[in-house]
N, C-alpha and C positions, 0 to 999 in steps of 0.2 A: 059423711062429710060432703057439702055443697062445695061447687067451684064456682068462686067469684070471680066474676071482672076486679081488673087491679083497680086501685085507688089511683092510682096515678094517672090512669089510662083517661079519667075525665081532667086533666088539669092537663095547660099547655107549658111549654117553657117558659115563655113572659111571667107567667100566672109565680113564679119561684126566682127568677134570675134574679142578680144584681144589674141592674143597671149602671150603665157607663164601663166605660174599659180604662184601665191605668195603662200604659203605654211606655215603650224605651225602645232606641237606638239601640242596634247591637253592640256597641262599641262602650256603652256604660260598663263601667267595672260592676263585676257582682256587687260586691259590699255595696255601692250607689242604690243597688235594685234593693238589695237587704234593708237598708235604712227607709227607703219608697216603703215597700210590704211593711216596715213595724211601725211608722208613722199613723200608714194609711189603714192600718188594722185589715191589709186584705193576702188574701194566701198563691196571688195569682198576677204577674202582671205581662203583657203581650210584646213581645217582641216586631218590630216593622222596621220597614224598608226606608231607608234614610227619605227618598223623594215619593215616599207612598205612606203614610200611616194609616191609614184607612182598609190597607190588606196586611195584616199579619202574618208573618211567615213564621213565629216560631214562638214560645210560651214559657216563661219561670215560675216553677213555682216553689213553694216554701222547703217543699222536698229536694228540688233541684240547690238553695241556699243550703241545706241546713248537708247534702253530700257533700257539698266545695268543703264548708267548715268544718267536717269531719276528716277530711282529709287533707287540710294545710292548702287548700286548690287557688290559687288568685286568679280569674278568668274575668269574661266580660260575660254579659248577657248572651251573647248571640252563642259563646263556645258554650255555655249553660241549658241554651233553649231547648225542650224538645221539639224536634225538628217537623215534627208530626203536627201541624194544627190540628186539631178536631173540633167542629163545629156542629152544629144544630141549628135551626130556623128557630127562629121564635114562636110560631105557631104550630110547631109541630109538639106530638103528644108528650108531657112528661116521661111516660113508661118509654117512650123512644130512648130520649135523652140519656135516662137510666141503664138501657142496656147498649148504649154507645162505651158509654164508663166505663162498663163490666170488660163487653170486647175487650178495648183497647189499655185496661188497668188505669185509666185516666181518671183523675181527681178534680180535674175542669176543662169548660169544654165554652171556646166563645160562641156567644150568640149571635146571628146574622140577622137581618130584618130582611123579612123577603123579597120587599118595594126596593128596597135601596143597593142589597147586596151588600151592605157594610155591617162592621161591628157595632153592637148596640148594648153589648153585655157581655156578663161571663157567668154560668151557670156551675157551683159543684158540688159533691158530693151532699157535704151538711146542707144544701140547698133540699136534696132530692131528700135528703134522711127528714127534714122537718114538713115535707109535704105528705111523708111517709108517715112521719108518726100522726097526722093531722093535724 
């Protein structure tokens, strides 16, 4: 058996994200953010600072929706968010990215552009699994 470099290890973040960031006030009721995610077909939207969008403090995702509504939960985005941002640069390597995920159990992970220090994307898992599969 040979040991190969990973696949992923040639492909940068950019090379897979989604670009643009969906966005919300802590203060939107969940259901607001649930209706945003089925509209917008996306699994992931960023939580920010009332007089800052541009820094993210916190993240829902489809998984964070779908505990509230298993549990009868009426909250806002912000009591929802994982409190944990996790980011990645854009030009850093996929297989990075990858094992940011693993670490930290995260399903998405927003993207920062290096020049600017802002959000430019959100990168996740079915992102890394379709660079995966090729």
């Amino acid at each position: 058996m040979s040991i190969r470099e990973p696949a992923l290890a040639s492909l940068q973040v950019r090379d897979c994200m989604h670009t643009g960031i969906l966005t919300t006030d802590a203060s939107t009721p969940l259901r607001t953010v649930a209706k945003l995610m089925a509209a917008q077909r996306v699994h992931a939207v960023a939580v920010t600072e009332p007089n800052n969008v541009r820094r993210p403090w916190g993240i829902v995702t489809s998984l964070d929706v779908a505990e509230a509504a298993a549990g009868g939960i009426d909250e806002t985005a912000g009591q929802a968010a994982a409190r944990e941002v996790l980011t990645v640069i854009s030009d850093d390597p996929l297989d990075h990215a990858a094992q940011v995920m693993v670490e930290h159990g995260a399903s998405h992970l927003i993207v920062i552009e290096r020049g600017t220090g802002h959000p430019c994307g959100i990168i996740s898992t079915l992102d890394v699994a379709a660079a995966y599969a090729g």
